[in-house]
C-alpha positions as CSV (number, residue, x, y, z in Angstrom):
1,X,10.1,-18.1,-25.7
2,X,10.0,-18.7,-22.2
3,X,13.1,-16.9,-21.7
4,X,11.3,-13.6,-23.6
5,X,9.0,-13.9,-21.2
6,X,10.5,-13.8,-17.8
7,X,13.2,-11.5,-19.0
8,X,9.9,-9.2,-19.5
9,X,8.5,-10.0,-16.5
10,X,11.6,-9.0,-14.8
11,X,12.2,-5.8,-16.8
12,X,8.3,-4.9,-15.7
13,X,8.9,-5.9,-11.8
14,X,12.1,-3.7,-11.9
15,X,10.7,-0.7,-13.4
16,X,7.3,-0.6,-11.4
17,X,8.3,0.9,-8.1
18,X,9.9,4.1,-9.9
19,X,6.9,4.3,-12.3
20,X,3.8,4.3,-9.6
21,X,5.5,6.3,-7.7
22,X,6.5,8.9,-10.8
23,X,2.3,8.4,-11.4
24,X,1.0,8.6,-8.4
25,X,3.0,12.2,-7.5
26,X,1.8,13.0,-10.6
27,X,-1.7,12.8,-10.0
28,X,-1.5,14.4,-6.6
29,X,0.5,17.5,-7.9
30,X,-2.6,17.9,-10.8
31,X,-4.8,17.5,-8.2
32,X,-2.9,20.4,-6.5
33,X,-2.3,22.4,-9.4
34,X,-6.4,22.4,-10.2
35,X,-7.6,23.2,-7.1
36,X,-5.3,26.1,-6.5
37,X,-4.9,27.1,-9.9
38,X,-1.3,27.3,-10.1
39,X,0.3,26.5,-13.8
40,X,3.9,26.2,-12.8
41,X,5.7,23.6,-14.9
42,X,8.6,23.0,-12.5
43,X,5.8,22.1,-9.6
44,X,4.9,19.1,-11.9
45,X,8.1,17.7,-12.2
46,X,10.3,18.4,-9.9
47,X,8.4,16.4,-6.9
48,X,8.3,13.4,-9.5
49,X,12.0,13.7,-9.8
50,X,12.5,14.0,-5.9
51,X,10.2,11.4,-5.6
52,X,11.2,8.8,-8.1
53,X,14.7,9.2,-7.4
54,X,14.1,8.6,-3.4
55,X,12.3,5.6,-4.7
56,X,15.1,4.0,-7.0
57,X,17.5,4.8,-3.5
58,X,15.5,2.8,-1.1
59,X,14.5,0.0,-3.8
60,X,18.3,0.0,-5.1
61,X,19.4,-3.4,-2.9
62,X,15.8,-5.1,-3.8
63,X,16.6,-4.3,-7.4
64,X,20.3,-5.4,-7.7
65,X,19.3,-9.0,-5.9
66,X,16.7,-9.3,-8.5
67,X,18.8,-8.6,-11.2
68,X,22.0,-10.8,-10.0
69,X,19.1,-13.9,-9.3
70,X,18.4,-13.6,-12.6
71,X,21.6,-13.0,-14.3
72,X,22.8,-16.1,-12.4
73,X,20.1,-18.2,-13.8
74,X,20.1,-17.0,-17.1
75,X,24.0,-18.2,-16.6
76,X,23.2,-21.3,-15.5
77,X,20.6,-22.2,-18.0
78,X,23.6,-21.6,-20.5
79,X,24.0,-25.3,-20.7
80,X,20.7,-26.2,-21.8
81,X,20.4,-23.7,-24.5
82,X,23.8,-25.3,-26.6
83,X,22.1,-29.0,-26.5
């Protein structure tokens, strides 16, 4: 159960840099698009593409450590889980 757990936990750190940062440009583009009146689709999305994807660039080494920490204890807990 445990295990669940922090493999959410870890799933949820990984993903929440790419998804305030899709949210926040989000709200600032609406923000934007009702003060100026401007209905565009592609002015929605393509900042939160820019933007997410910068994010996932510059969080990329963070992430991989994260994930290998955790891939090595999940490996080394291996043991415990056949007694």
């Amino acid at each position: 159960m445990t295990l669940g757990i922090e493999t959410f936990k870890m799933a949820m750190l990984l993903a929440l840099p790419a998804l305030l940062t899709g949210m926040f440009l989000g709200l600032a583009v609406s923000i934007f698009q009702a003060t100026t009146q401007i209905n565009e689709m592609t002015l929605s999305f393509i900042p939160k593409v820019v933007g997410v994807v910068i994010v996932i660039i510059l969080t990329m080494p963070w992430m991989l450590n994260s994930t290998i920490d955790f891939a090595t204890d999940i490996f080394n807990m291996i043991p415990t889980f056949v007694e």
